[in-house]
C-alpha positions in Angstrom: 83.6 -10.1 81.5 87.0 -10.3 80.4 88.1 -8.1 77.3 91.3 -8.8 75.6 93.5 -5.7 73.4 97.4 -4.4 73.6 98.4 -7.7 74.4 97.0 -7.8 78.1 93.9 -9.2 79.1 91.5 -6.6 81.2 89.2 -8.1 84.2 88.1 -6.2 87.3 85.2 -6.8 89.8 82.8 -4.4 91.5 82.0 -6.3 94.9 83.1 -3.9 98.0 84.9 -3.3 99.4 87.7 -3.6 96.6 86.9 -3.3 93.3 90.1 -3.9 91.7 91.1 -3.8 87.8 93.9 -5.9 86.6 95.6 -5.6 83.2 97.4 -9.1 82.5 100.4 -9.9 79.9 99.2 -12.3 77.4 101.7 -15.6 76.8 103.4 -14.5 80.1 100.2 -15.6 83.0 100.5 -19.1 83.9 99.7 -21.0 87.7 98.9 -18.3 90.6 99.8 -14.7 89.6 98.4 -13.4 92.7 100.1 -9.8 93.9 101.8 -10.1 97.0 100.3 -7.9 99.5 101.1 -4.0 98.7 102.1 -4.7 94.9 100.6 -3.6 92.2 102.0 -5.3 89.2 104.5 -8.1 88.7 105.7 -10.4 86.2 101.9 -11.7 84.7 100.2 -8.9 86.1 101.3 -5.4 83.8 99.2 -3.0 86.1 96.4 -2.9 88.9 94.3 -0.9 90.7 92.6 -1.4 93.9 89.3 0.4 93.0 87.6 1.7 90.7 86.3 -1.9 89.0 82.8 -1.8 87.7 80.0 -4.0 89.2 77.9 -4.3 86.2 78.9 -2.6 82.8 81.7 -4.6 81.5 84.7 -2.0 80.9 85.9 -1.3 77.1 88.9 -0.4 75.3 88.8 2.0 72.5 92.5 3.2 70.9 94.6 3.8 73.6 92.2 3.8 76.9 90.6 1.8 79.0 87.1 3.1 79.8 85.2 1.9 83.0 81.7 3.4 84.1 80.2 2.5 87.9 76.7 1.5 88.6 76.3 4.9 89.4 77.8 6.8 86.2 81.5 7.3 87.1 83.4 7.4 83.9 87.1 6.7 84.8 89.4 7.0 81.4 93.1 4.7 81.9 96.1 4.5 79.8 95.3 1.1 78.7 99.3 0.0 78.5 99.9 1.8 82.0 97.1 2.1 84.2 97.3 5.5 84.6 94.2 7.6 85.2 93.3 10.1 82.5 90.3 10.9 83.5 87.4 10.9 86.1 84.1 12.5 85.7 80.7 11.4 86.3 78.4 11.7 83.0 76.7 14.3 82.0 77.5 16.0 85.5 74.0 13.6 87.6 75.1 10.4 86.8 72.6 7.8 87.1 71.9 3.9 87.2 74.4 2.2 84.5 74.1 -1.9 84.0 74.4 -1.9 80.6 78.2 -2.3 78.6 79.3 0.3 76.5 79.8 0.2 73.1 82.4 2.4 70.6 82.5 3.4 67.2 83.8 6.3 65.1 85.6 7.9 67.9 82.8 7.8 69.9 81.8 6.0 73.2 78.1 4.9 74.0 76.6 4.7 77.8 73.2 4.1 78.3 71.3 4.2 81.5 68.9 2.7 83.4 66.4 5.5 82.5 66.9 5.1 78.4 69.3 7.4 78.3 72.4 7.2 75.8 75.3 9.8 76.6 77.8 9.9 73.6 81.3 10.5 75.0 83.8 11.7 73.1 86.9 9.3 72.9 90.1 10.4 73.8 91.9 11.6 77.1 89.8 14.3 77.9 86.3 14.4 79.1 83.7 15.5 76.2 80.2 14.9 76.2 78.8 15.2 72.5 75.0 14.5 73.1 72.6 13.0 75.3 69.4 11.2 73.5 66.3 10.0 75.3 64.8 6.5 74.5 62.1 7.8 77.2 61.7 3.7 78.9 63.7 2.0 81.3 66.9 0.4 79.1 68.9 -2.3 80.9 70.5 -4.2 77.7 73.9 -3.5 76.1 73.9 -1.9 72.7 75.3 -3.5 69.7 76.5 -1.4 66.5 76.9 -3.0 63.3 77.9 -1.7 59.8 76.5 2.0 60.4 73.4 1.0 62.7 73.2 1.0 66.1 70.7 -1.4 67.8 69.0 -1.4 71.6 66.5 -3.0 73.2 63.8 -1.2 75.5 61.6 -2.1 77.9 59.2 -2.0 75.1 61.0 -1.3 72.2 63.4 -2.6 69.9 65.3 0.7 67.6 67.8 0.3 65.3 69.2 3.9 64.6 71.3 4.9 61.3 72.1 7.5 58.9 69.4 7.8 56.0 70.9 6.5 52.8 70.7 6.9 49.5 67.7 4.6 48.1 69.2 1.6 46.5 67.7 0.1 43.3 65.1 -2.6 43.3 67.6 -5.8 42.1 67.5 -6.8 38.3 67.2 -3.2 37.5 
């Protein structure tokens, strides 16, 4: 899935035995903007890598970096104007099985795993795991967070997760 911020658009592809990831100047891409062999950027195409696309989880951009996590939990942090590697580490130190997107919010980044669990990554250009929270089921879907709440979907649940708040009067009182 394509995800659009700085001014570039951001598409990559996880099928071996590339896996390229290709930042791409808005306004400037038009007809074939294929790299000639060897290149790795030219006048539509702002960076590129050869590997280290994603086959499932869809990459994000939070602030400055482009975030991309493997099937099989390899974070990999970019400087989302340059390309140029921040980071690599694979969550939590085991990994796992990822095919659902991140999400972000608050400075924070969201992967969930196959096995229902949700790693919160600090973001930034260093590596930081904050927390690591157990759905205990199998959790394939993407996240979604709106105003304050963040919402997943199970294999057998639905949870919508947010800060207690104060109780708010009954209307026409």
């Amino acid at each position: 899935t394509p995800i659009i911020a700085h001014d570039l658009v951001y598409v990559t592809s996880g099928y071996a035995p590339i896996q390229p990831i290709y930042a791409i100047r808005l306004g400037v891409a038009n007809g074939d903007i294929t790299l000639p062999k060897g290149a790795d950027t030219n006048a539509s195409v702002a960076w590129s890598k050869q590997r280290g696309g994603p086959y499932m989880p869809t990459p994000i951009v939070y602030g400055e970096h482009l975030y991309t996590c493997s099937n099989n939990g390899i974070l990999a942090a970019y400087n989302a104007k340059t390309g140029e590697k921040v980071y690599q580490e694979r969550i939590a130190g085991r990994g796992g099985a990822f095919t659902a997107s991140p999400v972000a919010a608050d400075g924070k980044l969201y992967f969930t795993s196959e096995d229902g669990e949700i790693f919160v990554i600090k973001a930034g250009p260093k590596y930081e795991l904050l927390a690591t929270n157990s759905l205990g089921e199998v959790c394939m879907a993407t996240p979604a967070i709106s105003d304050g709440t963040f919402f997943i979907r199970a294999q057998r649940h639905l949870y919508a997760i947010a800060e207690p708040s104060a109780a708010k009067p009954a209307s026409g009182t």
